[in-house]
C-alpha positions as CSV (number, residue, x, y, z in Angstrom):
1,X,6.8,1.8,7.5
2,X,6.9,-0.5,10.5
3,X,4.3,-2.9,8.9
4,X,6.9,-3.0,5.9
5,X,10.1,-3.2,8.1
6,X,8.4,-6.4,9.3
7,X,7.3,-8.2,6.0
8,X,11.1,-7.6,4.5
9,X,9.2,-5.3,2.2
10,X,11.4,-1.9,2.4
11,X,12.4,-1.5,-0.8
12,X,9.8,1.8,-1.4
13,X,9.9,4.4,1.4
14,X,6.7,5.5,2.7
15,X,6.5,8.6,0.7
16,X,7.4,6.6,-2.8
17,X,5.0,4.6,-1.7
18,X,2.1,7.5,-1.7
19,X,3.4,8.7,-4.8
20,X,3.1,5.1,-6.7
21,X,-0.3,5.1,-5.6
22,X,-1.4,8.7,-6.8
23,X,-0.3,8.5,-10.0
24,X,-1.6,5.6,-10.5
25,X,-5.2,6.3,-9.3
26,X,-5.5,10.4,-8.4
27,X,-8.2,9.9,-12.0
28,X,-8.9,14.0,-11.5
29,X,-5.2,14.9,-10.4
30,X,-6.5,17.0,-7.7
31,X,-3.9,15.9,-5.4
32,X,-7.0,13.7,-3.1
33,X,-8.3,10.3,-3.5
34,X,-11.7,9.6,-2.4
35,X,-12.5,6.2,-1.6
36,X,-14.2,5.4,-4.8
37,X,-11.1,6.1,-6.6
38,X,-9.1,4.3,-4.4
39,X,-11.0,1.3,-4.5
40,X,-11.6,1.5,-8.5
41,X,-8.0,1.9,-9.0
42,X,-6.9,-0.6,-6.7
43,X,-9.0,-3.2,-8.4
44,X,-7.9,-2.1,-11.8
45,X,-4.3,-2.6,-11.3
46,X,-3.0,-5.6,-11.0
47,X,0.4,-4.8,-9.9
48,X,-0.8,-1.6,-7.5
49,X,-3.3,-4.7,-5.8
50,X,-0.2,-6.8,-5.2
51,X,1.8,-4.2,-3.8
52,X,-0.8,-2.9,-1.1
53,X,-1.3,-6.7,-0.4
54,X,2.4,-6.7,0.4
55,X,2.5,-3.7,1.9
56,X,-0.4,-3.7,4.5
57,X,-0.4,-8.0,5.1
58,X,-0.6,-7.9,9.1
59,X,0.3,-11.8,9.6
60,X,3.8,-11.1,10.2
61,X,2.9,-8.2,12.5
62,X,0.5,-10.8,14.4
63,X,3.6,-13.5,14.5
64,X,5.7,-10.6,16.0
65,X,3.3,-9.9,18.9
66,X,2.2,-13.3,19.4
67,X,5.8,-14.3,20.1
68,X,6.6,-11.5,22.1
């Protein structure tokens, strides 16, 4: 939440969030993602890969600290 709070990116709460990403790529629906699946479904969704690259980029974060 903090890391989106700081890109601007707060438009999806944290448990939306989770959600997009299980239905997306939970393949066996068994409520778990294993990193296999995570990675597989990351790479075959465009949009889902530009949403965690929103979601998790840490330059702002850096700029924040760095400037005190």
């Amino acid at each position: 939440q903090a890391i989106q709070a700081i890109n601007g990116y707060t438009n999806m709460s944290a448990e939306e969030f989770t959600n997009v990403i299980f239905q997306k790529i939970d393949v066996n629906n068994d409520g778990e993602l294993t990193l296999e699946e995570f990675i597989s479904g990351v790479e075959s969704d465009e949009d889902l890969m530009e949403l965690i690259t929103q979601s998790f980029d840490l330059s702002n974060v850096l700029k924040v600290i760095q400037n005190g």
